[in-house]
C-alpha positions in Angstrom: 15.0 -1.1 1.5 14.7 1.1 4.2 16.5 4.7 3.5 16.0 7.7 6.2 15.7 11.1 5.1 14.4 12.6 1.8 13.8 9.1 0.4 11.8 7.9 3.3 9.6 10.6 3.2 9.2 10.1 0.0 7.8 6.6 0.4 5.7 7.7 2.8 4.2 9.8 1.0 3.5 7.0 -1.4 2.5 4.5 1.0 -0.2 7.2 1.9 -0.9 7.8 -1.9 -2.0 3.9 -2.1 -4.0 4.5 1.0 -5.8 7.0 -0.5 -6.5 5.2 -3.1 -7.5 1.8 -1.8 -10.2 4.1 0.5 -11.7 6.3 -2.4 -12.2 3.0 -4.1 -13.7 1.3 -0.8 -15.9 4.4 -0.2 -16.5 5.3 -3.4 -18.2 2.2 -4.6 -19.9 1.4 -0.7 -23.3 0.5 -1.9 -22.3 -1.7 -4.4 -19.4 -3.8 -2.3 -20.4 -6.4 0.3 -19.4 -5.6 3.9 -16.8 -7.8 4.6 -14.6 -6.0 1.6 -15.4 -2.9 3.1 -13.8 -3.8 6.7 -10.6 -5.9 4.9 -10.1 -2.7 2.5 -9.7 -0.5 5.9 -7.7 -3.1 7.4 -5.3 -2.7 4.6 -5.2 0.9 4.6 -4.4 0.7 8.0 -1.8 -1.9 7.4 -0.4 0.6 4.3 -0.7 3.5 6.7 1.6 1.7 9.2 4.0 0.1 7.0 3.0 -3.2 7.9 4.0 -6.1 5.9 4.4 -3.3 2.8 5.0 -5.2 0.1 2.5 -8.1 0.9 -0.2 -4.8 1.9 0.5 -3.4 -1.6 0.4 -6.6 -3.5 -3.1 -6.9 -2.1 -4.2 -3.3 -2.6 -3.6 -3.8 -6.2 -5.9 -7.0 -6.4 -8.5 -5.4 -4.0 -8.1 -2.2 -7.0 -8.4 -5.7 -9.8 -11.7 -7.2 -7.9 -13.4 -4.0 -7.7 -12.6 -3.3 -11.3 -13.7 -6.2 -12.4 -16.7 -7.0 -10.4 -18.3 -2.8 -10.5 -16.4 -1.9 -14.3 -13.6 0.8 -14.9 -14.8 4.6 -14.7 -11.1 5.8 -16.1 -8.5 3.5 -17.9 -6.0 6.5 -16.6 -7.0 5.8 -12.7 -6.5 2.2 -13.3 -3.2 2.5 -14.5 -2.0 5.3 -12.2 -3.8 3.0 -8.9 -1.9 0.0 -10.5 1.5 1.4 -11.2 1.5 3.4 -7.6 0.6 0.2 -5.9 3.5 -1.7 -7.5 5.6 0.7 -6.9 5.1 0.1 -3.9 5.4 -3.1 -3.4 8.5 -2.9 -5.5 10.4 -0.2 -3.6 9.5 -1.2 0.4 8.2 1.0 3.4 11.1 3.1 3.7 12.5 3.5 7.2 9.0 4.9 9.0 7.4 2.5 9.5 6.5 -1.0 11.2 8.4 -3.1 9.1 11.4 -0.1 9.4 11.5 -0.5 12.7 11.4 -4.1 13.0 13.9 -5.4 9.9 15.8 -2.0 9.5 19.5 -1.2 9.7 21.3 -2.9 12.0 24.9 -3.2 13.1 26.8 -6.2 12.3 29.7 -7.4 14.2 31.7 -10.2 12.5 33.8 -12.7 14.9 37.6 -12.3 14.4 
């Protein structure tokens, strides 16, 4: 759930992915979105950025990606699925171990009483 190295960076990398595109859907479509989704869409990019609560974060990305769909119409069936499948993805795989959630549930040492 939360692997160092290669792997980590990896999931950073898609964490970051996400973030990208949970923002060039926020900004993208500004005009046409209410305010308030506006500010909870760059609280969640932060909370993606950070590695905060991952799974929850990406679980919420993608319906952030479903109500904007829905409510403003799909421009590219390929960037919905590639949006969808990196967000679960995501949500499937965990933070990695840089980040928030890393730091505060990662590996820990175990000692077992005799």
């Amino acid at each position: 759930m939360f692997p160092r190295g290669w792997p980590g960076a990896a999931l950073l990398l898609l964490r970051a992915s996400v973030v990208c595109a949970v923002l060039t859907q926020d900004f993208g479509h500004r005009q046409l979105v209410s305010s308030w989704i506006q500010g909870l869409a760059v609280l969640l990019a932060l909370a993606l950025s950070a590695g905060y609560q991952t799974p929850i974060a990406a679980l919420v990305g993608l319906l952030f990606h479903a109500l904007i769909w829905s409510q403003l119409g799909v421009d590219s069936v390929a960037e919905v699925i590639i949006f969808s499948l990196d967000a679960l993805a995501l949500a499937l795989l965990g933070p990695g171990a840089y980040s928030v959630d890393g730091y505060r549930f990662g590996r820990r040492v175990v000692v077992l009483p005799p």
